[in-house]
C-alpha positions as CSV (number, residue, x, y, z in Angstrom):
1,X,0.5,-67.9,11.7
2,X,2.5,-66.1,9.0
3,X,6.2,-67.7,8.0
4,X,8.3,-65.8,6.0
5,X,9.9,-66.4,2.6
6,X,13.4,-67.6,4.3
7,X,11.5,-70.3,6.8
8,X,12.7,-73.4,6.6
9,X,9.1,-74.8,6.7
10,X,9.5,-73.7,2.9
11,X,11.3,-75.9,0.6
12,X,12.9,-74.4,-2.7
13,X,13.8,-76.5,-5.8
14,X,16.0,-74.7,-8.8
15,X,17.7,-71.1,-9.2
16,X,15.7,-69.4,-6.1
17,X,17.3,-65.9,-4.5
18,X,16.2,-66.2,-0.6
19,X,16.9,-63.7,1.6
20,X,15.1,-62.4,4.9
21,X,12.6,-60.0,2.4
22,X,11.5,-62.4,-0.5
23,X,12.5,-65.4,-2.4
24,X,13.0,-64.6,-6.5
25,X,12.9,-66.5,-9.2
26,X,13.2,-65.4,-13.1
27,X,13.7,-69.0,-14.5
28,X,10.6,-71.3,-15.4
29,X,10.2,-74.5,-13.6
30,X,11.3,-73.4,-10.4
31,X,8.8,-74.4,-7.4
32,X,8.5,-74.1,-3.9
33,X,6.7,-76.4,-2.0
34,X,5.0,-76.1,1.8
35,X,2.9,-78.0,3.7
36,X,0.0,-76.3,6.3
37,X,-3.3,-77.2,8.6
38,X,-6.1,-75.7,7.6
39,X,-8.7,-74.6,5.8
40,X,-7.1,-71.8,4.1
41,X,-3.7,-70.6,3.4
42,X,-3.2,-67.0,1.9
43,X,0.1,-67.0,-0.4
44,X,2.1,-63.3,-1.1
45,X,3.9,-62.5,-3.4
46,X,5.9,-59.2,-4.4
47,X,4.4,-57.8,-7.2
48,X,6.5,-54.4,-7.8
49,X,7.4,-53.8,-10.9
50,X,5.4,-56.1,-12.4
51,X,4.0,-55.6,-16.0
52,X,0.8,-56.6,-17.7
53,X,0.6,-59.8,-18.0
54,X,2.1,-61.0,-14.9
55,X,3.5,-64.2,-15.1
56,X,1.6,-67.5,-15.1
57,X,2.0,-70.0,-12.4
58,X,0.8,-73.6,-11.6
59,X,-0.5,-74.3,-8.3
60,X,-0.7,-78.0,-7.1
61,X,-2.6,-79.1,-3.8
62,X,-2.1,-82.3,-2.2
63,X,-0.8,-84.1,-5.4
64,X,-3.3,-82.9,-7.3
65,X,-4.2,-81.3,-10.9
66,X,-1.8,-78.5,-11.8
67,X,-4.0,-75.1,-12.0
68,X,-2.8,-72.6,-13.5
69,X,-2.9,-68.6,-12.4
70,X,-1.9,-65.6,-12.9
71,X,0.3,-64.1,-10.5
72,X,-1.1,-61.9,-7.8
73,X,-0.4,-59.7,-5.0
74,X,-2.6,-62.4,-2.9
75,X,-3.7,-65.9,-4.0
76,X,-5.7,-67.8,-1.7
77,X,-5.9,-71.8,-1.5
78,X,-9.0,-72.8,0.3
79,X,-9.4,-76.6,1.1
80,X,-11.1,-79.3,3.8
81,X,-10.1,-78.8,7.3
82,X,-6.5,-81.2,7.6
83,X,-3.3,-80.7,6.2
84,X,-2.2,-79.7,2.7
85,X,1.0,-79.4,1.0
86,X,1.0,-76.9,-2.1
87,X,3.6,-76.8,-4.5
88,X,3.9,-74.0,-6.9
89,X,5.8,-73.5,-10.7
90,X,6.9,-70.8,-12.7
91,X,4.6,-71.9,-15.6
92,X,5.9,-69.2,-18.1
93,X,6.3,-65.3,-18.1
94,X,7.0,-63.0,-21.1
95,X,11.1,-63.3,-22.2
96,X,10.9,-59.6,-23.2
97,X,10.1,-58.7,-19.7
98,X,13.7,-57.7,-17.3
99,X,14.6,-60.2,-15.5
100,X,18.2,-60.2,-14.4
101,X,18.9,-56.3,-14.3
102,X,17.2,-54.5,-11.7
103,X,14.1,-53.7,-11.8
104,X,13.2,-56.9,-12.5
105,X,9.7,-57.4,-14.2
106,X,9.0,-61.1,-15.0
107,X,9.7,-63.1,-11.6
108,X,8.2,-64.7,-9.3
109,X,9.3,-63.3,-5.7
110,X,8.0,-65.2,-2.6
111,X,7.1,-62.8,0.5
112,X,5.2,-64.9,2.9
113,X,2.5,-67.5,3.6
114,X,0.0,-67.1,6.1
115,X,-2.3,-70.1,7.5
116,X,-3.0,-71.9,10.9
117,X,-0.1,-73.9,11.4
118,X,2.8,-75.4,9.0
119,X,4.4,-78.5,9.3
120,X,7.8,-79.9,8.2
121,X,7.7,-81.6,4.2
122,X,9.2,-84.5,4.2
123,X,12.5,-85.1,3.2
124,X,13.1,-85.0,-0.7
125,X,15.7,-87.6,-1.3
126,X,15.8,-87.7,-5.6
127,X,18.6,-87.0,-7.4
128,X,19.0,-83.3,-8.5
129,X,19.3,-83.2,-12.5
130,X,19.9,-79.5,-13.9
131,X,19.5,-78.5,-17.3
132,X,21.5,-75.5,-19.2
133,X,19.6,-74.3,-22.1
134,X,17.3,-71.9,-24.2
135,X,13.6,-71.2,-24.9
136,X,13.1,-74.8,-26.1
137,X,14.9,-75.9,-22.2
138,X,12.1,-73.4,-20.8
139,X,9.3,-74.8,-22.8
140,X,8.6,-71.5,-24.5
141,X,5.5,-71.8,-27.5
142,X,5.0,-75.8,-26.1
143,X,0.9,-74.3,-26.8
144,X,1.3,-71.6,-29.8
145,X,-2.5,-70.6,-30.9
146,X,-3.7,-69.3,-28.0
147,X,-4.1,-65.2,-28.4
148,X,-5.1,-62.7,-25.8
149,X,-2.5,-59.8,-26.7
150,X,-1.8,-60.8,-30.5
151,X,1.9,-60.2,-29.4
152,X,4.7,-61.8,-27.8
153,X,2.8,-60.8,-24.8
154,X,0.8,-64.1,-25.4
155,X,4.0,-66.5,-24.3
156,X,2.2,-66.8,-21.1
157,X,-0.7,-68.7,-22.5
158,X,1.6,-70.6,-25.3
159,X,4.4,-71.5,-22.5
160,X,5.0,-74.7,-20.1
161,X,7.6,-75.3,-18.2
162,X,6.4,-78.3,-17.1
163,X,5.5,-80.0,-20.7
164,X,9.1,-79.6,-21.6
165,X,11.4,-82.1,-22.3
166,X,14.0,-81.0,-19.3
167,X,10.9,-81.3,-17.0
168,X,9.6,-84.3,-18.6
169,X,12.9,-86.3,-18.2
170,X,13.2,-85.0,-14.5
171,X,9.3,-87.0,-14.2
172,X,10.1,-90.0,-15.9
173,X,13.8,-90.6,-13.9
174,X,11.9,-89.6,-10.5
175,X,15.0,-86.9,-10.6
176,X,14.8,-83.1,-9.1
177,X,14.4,-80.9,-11.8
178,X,16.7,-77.4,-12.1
179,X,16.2,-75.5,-15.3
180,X,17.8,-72.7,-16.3
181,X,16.2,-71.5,-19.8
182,X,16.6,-68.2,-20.9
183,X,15.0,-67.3,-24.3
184,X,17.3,-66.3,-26.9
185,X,20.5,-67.2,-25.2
186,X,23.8,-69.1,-26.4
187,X,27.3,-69.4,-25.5
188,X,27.9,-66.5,-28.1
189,X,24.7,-64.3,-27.5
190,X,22.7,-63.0,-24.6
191,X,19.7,-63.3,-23.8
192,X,15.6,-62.1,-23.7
193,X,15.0,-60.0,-20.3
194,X,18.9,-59.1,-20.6
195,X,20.3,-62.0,-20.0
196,X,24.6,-62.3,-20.3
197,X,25.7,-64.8,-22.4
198,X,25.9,-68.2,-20.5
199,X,29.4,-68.3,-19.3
200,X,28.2,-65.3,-17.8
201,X,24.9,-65.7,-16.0
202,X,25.5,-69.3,-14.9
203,X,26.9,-68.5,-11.7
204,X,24.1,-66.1,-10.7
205,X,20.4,-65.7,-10.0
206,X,20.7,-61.9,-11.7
207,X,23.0,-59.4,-11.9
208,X,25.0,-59.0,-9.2
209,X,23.5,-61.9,-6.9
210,X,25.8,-65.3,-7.2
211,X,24.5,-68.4,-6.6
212,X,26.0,-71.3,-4.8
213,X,26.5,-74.5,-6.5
214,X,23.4,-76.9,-7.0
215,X,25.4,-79.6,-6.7
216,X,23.7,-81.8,-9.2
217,X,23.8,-85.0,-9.8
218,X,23.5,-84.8,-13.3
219,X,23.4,-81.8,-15.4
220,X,21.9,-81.5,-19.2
221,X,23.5,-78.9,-21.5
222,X,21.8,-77.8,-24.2
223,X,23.2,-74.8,-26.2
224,X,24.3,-74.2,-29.7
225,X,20.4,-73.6,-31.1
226,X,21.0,-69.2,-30.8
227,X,24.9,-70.0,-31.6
228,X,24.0,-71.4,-35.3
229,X,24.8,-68.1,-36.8
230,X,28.1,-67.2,-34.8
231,X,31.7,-67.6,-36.4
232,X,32.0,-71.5,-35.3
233,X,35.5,-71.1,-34.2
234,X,34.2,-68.7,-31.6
235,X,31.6,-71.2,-30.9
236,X,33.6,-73.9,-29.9
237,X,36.3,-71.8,-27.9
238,X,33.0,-70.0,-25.8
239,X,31.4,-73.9,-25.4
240,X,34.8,-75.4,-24.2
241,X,35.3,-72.3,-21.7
242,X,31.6,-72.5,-20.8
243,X,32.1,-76.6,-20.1
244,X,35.5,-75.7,-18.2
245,X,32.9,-73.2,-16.2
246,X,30.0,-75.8,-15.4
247,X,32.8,-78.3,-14.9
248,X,34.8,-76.4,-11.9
249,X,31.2,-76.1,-10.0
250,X,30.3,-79.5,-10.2
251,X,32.9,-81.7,-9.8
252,X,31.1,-84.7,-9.2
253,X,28.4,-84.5,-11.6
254,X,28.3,-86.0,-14.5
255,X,27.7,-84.1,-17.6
256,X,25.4,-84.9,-20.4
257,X,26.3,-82.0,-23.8
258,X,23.2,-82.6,-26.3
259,X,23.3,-81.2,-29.7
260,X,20.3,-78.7,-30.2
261,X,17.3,-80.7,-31.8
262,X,17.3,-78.4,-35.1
263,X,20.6,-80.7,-36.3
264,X,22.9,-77.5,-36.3
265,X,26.3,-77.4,-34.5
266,X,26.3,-81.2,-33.9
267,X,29.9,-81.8,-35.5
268,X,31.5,-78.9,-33.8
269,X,29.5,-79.7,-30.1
270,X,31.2,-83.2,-31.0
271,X,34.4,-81.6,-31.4
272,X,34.9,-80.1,-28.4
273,X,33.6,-82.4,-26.0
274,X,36.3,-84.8,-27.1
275,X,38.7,-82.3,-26.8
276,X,37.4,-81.3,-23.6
277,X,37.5,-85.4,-22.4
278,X,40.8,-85.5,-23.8
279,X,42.8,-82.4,-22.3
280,X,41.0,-82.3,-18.8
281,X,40.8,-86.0,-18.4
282,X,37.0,-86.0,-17.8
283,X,33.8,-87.7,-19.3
284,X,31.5,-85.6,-20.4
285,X,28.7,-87.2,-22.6
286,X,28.0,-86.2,-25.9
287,X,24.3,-87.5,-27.0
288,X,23.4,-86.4,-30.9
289,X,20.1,-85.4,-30.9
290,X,19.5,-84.9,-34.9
291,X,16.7,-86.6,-35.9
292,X,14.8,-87.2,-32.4
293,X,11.8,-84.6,-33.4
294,X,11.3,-82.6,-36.5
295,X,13.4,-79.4,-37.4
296,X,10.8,-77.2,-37.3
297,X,8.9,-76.1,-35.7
298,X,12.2,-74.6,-34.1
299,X,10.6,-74.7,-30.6
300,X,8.8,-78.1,-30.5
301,X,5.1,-78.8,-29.5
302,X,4.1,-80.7,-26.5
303,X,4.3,-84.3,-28.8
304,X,7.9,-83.2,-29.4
305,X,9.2,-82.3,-25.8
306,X,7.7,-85.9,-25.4
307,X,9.4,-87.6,-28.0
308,X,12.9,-86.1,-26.8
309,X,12.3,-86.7,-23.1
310,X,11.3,-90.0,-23.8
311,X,14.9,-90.8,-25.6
312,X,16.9,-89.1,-23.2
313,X,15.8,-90.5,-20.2
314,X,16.3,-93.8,-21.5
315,X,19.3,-93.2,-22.8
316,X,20.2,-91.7,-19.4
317,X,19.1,-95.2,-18.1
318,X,20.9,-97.1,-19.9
319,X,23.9,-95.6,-19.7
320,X,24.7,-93.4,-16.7
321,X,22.6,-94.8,-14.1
C-alpha cells in the first residue's frame, strides 16, 4: 500500500508546504509523523536539486532513540511484524544551501510512504508553541568539532534542531513545537539560503507559497542577534512593524519577545514592546534574557540551549500558564 504525501494518515507539525506532489520543508525541527503494520515501511523523499551533503534527519520508531540519517532518495525502516509509528526531524542542513527561491537545495520534501497498511495517529491534543528566530532558534553549531568537509558544509554534523532551546522548551511544557530559524536573519537583514528579512518571509513557506496561520498558542520571538549592527532606530521601527505582523495572524496567542542571549538590543526590544502594549492595547511579554548563558560562544552549546530552556519554560509556567 503506498499513501501519498497529502494523506491524511500523515500528520505534519511546523512550516510544511503539502500539496498533491510532495510535502517541503526548509526549516529545522519540522517532523512528520505516521503510523503503519508491518515489517517494513519504505520512506521517499524528493531529492532534485539536492547538493552534497544532503540534509541530516532524525528518524524515531515507536518512541524510541532518535537516529540520525542522511537524506535519501529511499530510506527504509525495518521492524518486528505489528504496528509502528515513525516520526521524522529536520535535524540540520547547510544555511548556505537555497532554500526559499526556487530551486530549492536544502529541504526536506515528502513524496510518499509505502508499507502494508497505515493506521490513523492518534489525536495530538498539546498546545502549539512557535518560535521566530535565527541560527541559535535552529540550533545551528549546538555540536561544533565535528569535521568531514573542513567548511561550512560541516553544519550538518555540528547542528540540532532538537537540542535547541525552542525545541527543548516545547519538551519540557509538553507543547507542539513550530520553529522557524533561518541563519543569519533579523528584522533588518535577510537571511542564509536567501531568506527575506522577517517581516517578509513570515507569512510564507518560500517564495511565492503563503502559509496559513499556525494558530499558536504561544509564540516565542527571538530577533535582534543579526540586527546588533543596524541603525537602532531602524531597528525598533522594523521590530514594531514585524510585531504588528505576527500580531494580526495570531490574535489569540499570546506573545513572548526575548532579547537575544548575547545582551545586545535589550533596551531598545524593551522599548518597543511597551510601546507596542501601549498603542495597540495588547500584552505582549518582554522576558530579558542577558545573563541566562554566556555571551560567547555567540551560538550556544548544548549546556547552553539547556540552561535557557530551562528558564523560559519556567518562566513560562509561572507566569502565562
Amino acid at each position: 500500500m503506498v499513501i501519498k504525501c497529502n494523506n491524511n494518515k500523515i500528520r505534519y507539525t511546523g512550516r510544511w508546504n503539502v500539496t498533491e506532489f510532495s510535502a517541503t520543508s526548509t526549516a529545522n525541527g519540522n517532523y512528520f509523523e505516521f503510523m503503519y503494520s508491518g515489517e517494513c515501511a519504505v520512506i521517499e523523499f524528493d531529492t532534485s536539486y539536492a547538493r552534497v551533503p544532503y540534509p541530516h534527519i532524525y528518524i524515531s520508531v515507536d518512541g524510541g532513540a532518535n537516529i540520525e540519517v542522511s537524506l535519501d532518495r529511499y530510506i527504509r525502516i525495518s521492524a518486528e511484524e505489528g504496528e509502528h509509528k515513525v516520526c521524522v526531524i529536520l535535524k540540520g542542513s547547510v544555511e548556505s544551501q537555497h532554500r526559499w527561491f526556487a530551486p530549492i537545495e536544502a529541504k526536506v520534501s515528502l513524496l510518499a510512504i509505502e508499507a502494508d497498511e497505515f493506521s490513523d495517529l492518534p489525536e495530538d491534543t498539546r498546545p502549539i508553541i512557535e518560535f521566530l528566530g535565527d541560527s541559535i532558534t535552529e540550533g545551528i553549531s549546538i555540536d561544533v568539532g565535528y569535521s568531514n568537509y573542513g567548511n561550512n558544509a560541516d553544519m550538518v554534523y555540528w547542528d540540532d534542531s532538537t537540542a535547541g532551546y525552542a525545541w527543548r522548551t516545547a519538551k519540557i511544557l509538553d507543547f507542539r513545537p513550530v520553529i522557524m530559524g533561518y541563519g543569519c536573519l533579523g528584522t533588518t537583514r535577510g537571511g542564509a539560503g536567501g531568506v527575506p528579512p522577517v517581516a517578509e518571509s513570515y507569512k510564507y513557506y518560500s517564495n511565492g507559497y503563503e502559509m496559513e496561520s499556525q494558530q499558536a498558542d504561544f509564540i516565542v520571538i527571538n530577533h535582534g542577534t543579526n540586527d546588533r549592527g543596524a541603525d537602532k532606530e531602524i531597528f525598533k521601527r522594523r521590530y514594531f512593524e514585524f510585531l504588528d505582523i505576527v500580531r494580526e495572524r495570531n490574535p489569540l496567542s499570546k506573545i513572548i519577545s526575548l532579547t537575544p542571549f548575547s545582551g545586545c538590543l535589550a533596551e531598545e526590544i524593551k522599548e518597543v514592546v511597551e510601546k507596542y502594549n501601549k498603542e495597540k492595547d495588547d500584552a505582549i511579554f518582554y522576558i530579558d534574557t542577558t545573563g541566562w548563558i554566556e555571551p560567547e560562544p555567540l551560538h550556544p552549546l548544548r549546556s547552553g540551549h539547556k540552561t535557557v530552556s530551562e528558564k523560559l519554560s519556567k518562566i513560562i509556567k509561572e507566569n502565562l500558564l
